[in-house]
C-alpha positions in Angstrom: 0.0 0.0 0.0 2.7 2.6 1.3 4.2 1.8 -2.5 1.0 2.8 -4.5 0.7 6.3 -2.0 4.4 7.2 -3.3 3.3 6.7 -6.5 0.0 9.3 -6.5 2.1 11.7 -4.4 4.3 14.0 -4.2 7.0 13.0 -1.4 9.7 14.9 0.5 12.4 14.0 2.7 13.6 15.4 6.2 17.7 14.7 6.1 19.1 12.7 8.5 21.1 15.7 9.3 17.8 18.4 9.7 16.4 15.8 11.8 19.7 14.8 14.1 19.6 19.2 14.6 15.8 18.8 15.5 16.1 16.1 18.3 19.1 17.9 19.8 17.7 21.5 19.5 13.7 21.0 19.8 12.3 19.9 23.1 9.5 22.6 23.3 7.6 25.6 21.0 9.9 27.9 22.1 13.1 25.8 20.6 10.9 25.2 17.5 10.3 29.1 16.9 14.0 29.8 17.7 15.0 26.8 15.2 12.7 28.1 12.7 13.9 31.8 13.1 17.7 30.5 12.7 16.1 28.4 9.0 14.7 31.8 7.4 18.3 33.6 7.5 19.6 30.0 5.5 17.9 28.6 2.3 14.1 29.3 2.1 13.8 25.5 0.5 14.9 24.3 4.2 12.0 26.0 5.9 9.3 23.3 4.8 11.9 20.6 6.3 12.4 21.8 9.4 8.5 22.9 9.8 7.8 19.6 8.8 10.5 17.7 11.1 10.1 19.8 14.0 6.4 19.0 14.0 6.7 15.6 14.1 9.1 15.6 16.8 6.8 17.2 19.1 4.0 14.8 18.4 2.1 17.7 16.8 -0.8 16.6 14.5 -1.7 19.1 12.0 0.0 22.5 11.0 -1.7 25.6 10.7 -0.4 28.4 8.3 -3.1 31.5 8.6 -2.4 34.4 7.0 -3.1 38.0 8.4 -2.9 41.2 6.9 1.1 41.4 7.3 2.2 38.5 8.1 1.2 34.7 8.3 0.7 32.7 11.6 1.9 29.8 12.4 0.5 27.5 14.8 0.6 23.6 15.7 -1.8 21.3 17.3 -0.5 19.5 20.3 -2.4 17.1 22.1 -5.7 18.8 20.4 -5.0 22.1 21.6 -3.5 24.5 19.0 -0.3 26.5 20.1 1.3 29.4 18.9 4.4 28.9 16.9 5.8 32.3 15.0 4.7 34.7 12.1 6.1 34.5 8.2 6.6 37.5 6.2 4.8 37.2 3.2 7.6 36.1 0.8 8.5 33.0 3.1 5.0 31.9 3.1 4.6 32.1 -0.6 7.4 30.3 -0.9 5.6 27.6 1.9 2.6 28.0 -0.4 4.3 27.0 -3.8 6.3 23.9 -2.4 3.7 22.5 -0.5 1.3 22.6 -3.6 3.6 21.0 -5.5 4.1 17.9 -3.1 0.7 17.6 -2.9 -0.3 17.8 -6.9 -2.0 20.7 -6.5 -2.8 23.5 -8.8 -0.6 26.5 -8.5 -2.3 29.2 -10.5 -5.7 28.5 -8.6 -6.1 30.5 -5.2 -9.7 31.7 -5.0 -10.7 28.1 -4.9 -10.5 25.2 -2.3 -8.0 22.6 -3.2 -7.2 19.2 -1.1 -4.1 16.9 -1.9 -1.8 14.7 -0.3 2.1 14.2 0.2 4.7 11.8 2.1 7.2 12.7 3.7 10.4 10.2 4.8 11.9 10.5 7.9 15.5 9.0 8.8 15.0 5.6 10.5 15.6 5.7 14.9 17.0 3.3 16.8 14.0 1.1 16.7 14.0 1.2 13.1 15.2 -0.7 9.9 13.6 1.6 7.2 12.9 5.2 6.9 9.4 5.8 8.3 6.9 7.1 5.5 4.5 9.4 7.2 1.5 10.8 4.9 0.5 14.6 5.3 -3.3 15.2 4.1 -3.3 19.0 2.8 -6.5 21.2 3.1 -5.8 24.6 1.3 -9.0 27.1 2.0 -8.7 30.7 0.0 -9.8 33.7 2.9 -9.4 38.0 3.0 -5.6 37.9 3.0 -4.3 34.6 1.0 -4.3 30.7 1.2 -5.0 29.5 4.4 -3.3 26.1 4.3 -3.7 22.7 7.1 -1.5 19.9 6.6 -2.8 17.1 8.8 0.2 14.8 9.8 -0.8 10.9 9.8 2.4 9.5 11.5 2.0 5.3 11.7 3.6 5.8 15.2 0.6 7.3 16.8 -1.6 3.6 15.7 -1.3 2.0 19.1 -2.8 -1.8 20.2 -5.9 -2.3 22.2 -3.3 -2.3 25.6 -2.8 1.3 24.8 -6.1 2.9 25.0 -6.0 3.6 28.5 -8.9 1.3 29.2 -10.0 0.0 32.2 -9.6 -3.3 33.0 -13.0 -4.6 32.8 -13.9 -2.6 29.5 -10.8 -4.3 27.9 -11.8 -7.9 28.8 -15.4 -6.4 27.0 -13.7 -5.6 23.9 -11.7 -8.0 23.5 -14.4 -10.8 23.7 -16.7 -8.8 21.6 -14.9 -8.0 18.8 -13.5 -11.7 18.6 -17.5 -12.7 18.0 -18.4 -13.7 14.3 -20.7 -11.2 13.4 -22.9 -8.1 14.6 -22.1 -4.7 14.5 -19.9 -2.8 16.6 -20.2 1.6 16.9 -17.8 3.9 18.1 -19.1 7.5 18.4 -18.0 10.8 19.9 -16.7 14.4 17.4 -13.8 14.7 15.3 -10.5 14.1 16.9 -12.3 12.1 19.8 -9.8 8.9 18.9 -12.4 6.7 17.2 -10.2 5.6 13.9 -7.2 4.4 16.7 -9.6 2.6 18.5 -11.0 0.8 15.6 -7.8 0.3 14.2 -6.7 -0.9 17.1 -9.3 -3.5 17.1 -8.4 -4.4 13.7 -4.4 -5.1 15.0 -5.8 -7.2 17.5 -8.0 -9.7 15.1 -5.4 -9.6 12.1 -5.0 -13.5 10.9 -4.2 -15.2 8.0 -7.7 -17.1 8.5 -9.2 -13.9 9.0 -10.5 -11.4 5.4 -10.7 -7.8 6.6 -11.7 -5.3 4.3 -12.3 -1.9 5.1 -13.8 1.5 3.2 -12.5 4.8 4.4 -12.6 8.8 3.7 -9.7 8.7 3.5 -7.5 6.2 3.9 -5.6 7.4 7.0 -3.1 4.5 8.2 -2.0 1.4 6.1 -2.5 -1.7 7.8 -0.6 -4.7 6.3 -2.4 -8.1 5.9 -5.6 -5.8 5.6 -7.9 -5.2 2.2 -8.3 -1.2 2.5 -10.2 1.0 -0.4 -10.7 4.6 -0.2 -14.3 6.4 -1.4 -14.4 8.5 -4.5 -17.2 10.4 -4.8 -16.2 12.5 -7.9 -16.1 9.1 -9.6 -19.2 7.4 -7.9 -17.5 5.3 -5.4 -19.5 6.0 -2.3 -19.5 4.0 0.9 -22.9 2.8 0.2 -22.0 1.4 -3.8 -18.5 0.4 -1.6 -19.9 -1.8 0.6 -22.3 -3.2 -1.5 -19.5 -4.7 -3.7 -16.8 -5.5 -0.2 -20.2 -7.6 0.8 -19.5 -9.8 -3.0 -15.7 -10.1 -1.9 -17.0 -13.0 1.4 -15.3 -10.7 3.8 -15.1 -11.8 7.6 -14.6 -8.2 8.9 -15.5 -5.3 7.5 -14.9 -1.5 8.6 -16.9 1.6 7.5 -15.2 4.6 8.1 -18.7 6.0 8.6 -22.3 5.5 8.6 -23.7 8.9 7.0 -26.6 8.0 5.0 -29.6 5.4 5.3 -28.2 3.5 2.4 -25.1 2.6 4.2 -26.5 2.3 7.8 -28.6 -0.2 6.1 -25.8 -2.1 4.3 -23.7 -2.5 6.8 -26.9 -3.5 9.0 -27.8 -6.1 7.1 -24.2 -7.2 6.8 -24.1 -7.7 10.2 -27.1 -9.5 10.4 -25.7 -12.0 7.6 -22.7 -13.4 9.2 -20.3 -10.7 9.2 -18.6 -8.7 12.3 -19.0 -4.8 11.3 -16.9 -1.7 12.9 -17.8 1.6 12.4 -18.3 4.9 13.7 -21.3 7.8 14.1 -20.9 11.0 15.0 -23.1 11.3 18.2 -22.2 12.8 21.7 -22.6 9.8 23.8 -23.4 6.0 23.4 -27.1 5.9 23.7 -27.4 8.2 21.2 -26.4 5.5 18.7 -29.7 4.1 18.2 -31.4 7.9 17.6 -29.2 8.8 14.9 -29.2 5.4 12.9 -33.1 6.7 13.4 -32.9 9.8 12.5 -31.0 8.6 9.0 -33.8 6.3 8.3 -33.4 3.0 9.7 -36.0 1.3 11.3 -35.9 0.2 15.4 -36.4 -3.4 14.0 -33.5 -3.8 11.8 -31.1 -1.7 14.5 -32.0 -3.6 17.9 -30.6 -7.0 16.7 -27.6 -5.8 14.7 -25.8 -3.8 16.8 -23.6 -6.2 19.4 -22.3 -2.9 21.2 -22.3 0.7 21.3 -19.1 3.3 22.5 -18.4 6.5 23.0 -15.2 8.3 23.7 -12.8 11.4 23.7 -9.6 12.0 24.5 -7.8 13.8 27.4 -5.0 15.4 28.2 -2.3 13.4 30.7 -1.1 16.1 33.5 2.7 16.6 32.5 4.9 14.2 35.1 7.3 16.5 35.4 5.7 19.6 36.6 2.3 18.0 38.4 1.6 18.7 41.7 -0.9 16.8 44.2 -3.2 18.7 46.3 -5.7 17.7 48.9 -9.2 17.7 47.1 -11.6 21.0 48.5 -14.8 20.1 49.6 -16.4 20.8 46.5 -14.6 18.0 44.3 -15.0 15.7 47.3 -19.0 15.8 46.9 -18.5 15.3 43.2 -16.5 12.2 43.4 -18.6 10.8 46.2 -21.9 11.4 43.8 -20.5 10.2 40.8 -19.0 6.8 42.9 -22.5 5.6 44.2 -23.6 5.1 40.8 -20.9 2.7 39.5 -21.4 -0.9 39.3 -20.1 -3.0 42.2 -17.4 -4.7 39.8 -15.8 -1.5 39.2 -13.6 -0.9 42.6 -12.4 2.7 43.3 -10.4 4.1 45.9 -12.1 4.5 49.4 -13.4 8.8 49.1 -11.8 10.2 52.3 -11.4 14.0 53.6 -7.3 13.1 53.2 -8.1 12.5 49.2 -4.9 14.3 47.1 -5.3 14.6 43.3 -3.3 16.1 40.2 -3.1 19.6 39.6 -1.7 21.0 36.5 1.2 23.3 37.0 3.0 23.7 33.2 6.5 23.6 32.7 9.3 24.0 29.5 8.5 20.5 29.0 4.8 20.7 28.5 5.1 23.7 26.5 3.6 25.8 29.8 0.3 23.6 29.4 0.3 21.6 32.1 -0.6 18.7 30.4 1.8 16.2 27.9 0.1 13.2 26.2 -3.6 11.9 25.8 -5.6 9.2 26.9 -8.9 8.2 26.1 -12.2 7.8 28.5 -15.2 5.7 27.4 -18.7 4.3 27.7 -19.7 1.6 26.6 -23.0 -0.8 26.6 -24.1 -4.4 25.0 -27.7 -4.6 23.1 -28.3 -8.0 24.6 -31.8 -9.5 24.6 -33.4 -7.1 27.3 -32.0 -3.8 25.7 -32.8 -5.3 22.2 -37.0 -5.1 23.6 -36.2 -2.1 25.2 -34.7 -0.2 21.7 -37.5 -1.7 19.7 -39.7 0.5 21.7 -38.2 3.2 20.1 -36.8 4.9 23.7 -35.8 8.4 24.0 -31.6 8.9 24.6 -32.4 10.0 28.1 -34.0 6.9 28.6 -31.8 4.4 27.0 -28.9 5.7 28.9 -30.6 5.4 32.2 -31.1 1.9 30.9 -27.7 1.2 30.3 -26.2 2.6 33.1 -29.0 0.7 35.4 -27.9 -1.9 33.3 -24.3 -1.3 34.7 -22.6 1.6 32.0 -19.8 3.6 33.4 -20.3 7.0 32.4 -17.7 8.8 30.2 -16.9 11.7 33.6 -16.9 8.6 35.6 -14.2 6.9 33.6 -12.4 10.4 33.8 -12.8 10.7 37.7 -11.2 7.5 38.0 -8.4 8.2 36.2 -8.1 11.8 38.0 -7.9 9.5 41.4 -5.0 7.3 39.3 -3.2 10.7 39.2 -3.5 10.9 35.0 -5.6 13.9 35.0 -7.1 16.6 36.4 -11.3 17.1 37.3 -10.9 20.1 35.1 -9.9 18.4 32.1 -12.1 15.8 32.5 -15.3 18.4 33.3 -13.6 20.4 29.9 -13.9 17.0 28.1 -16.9 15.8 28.9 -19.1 19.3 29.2 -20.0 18.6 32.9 
């Protein structure tokens, strides 16, 4: 796969040499600005590079150029919260603009349309590694009042982690595992953009990889190769859709198949009826919280009938920011958060064990230091809910229930709650209440 992607884009390298300079210069934004202002006195052609390297070395996942009246700005996003970098004069940026259209087979006389294109970029092999690592940039370039705004979304294979990583609980990774080892049914993972769902599902992909196993999946885009995996990428300028996709993965006796995502009534009823038939189906919705699975597949089309006895399990997650080890500090809990965790705790099943609630309890407090960029926070980790449709709650959803409802259902039925799964980690000293009440909207 990583062969054909050379071949339909443009690619660039980061020298072993830029990139030895970046590891022993870069540890925070502040090195990165300093690096970059050190680049624009050199060869503008080297600017790209070390934007490019430095990015990746901080774990950054997409780069925003966004050009102002003057100048352009410059900002990265670091654990989902974009950060400040430095401002371009105009000639360095249209230089930016030029070379980064050209990686990415773009046109360069057009700039009062959008245009969207992809590149790869080849970075120098670590210790852990044999081969340079190919890492694919997605580019989004958007015209607005004072030029090309441009995004370059950075899909590094390093950031695909196994089911271990997740940051799940104990008990919802025994649940996982054994349900997404069953033969067939459907499994949905919702929550926004940027909430983590493609890792997870790929991650549940890694897991089930065999030779005895076909998995075939259909994405927009394709964001990670997989090897041992079927993947195919929709085309709607050419009529390849995830519905008329599926429809023709179904003809290829597939074992597994993921849909990047159920938007239409055509598709949620496809990959329904493909679970239904003897086939184990991941995909994801975009809903804020696991019982509103059932509602949306609803409010595309699909019927409470043909949903209740598809659907093996329903998730929801987002992501959250690790306090940074070096700068944390643990305070005693005011009176305030003590009430919170003690409501919150009376509501969780009996199998999930938590710390005894005391007036001595000491949690994380974020602090921010060089390291974290003055944040706080370094790293992510995911929180989740999760429930099973299993004979009870398939008669309950073909009552067609409110989401209110259904999620007092599943948590009676014994559901951990999304803030509950933060508050546990806050008393495992990973996070802070305040991230998790950001998170979460509570």
């Amino acid at each position: 796969m990583q062969e054909i992607s050379k071949k339909i884009t443009g690619e660039t390298e980061i020298t072993k040499d830029i990139f030895s300079e970046i590891k022993k210069e870069v540890k925070n934004i502040s090195d990165f600005k300093k690096k970059i202002e050190v680049s624009l006195k050199g060869k503008l052609t080297e600017i790209l590079e070390i934007i490019l390297g430095g990015t990746i070395y901080l774990k950054a996942s997409d780069i925003h150029f966004e050009p102002k009246e003057e100048s352009t700005n410059l900002r990265i996003r670091i654990d989902g919260l974009l950060q400040n970098v430095l401002s371009l004069d105009k000639k360095t940026y249209q230089s930016i603009i030029s070379r980064v259209k050209l990686l990415s087979k773009l046109q360069l006389n057009i700039t009062d349309r959008p245009q969207d294109g992809r590149f790869s970029i080849l970075t120098p092999p670590d210790k852990t590694e044999e081969k340079p690592l190919l890492i694919e940039v997605r580019t989004s370039i958007l015209p607005s009042e004072y030029g090309e705004t441009i995004v370059l979304r950075i899909l590094n294979p390093k950031s695909l982690i196994n089911l271990e990583a997740l940051g799940l609980r104990k008990d919802l990774f025994d649940l996982f595992q054994k349900e997404i080892k069953k033969p067939n049914g459907m499994i949905i993972i919702t929550g926004p953009t940027g909430s983590g769902k493609t890792t997870t599902l790929y991650a549940f992909l890694k897991k089930i990889q065999s030779p005895e196993t076909k998995i075939i999946t259909i994405e927009d885009p394709i964001e990670y190769h997989l090897g041992g995996i079927s993947q195919t990428q929709v085309n709607p300028k050419k009529g390849y859709g995830f519905a008329n996709g599926l429809r023709s993965i179904m003809r290829q006796d597939p074992d597994v198949v993921l849909v990047g995502e159920v938007r239409d009534l055509e598709t949620a009823s496809i990959a329904l009826q493909a679970a239904l038939t003897g086939h184990l189906v991941f995909t994801t919705l975009h809903t804020n919280d696991a019982a509103g699975t059932v509602a949306r597949m609803q409010a595309l089309g699909e019927k409470a009938v043909n949903i209740a006895p598809a659907i093996n399990m329903a998730i929801a997650q987002r992501l959250i920011r690790r306090v940074c080890k070096k700068c944390a500090k643990i305070k005693k809990a005011s009176l305030q958060e003590l009430e919170k965790f003690k409501q919150e705790f009376k509501k969780l099943p009996k199998n999930i064990k938590v710390s005894k609630i005391g007036k001595d309890l000491e949690i994380p407090t974020a602090i921010g230091c060089k390291d974290c960029n003055n944040t706080g926070y370094k790293g992510r980790t995911g929180i989740y809910e999760a429930f099973l449709i299993d004979d009870e709650m398939e008669k309950f959803i073909l009552a067609s229930p409110s989401i209110a409802a259904l999620r007092e259902k599943a948590i009676e039925k014994g559901m951990t709650t999304m803030y509950q799964d933060g508050l546990i980690k806050v008393l495992e000293g990973i996070t802070t209440i305040e991230e998790v009440e950001k998170t979460t909207g509570q």
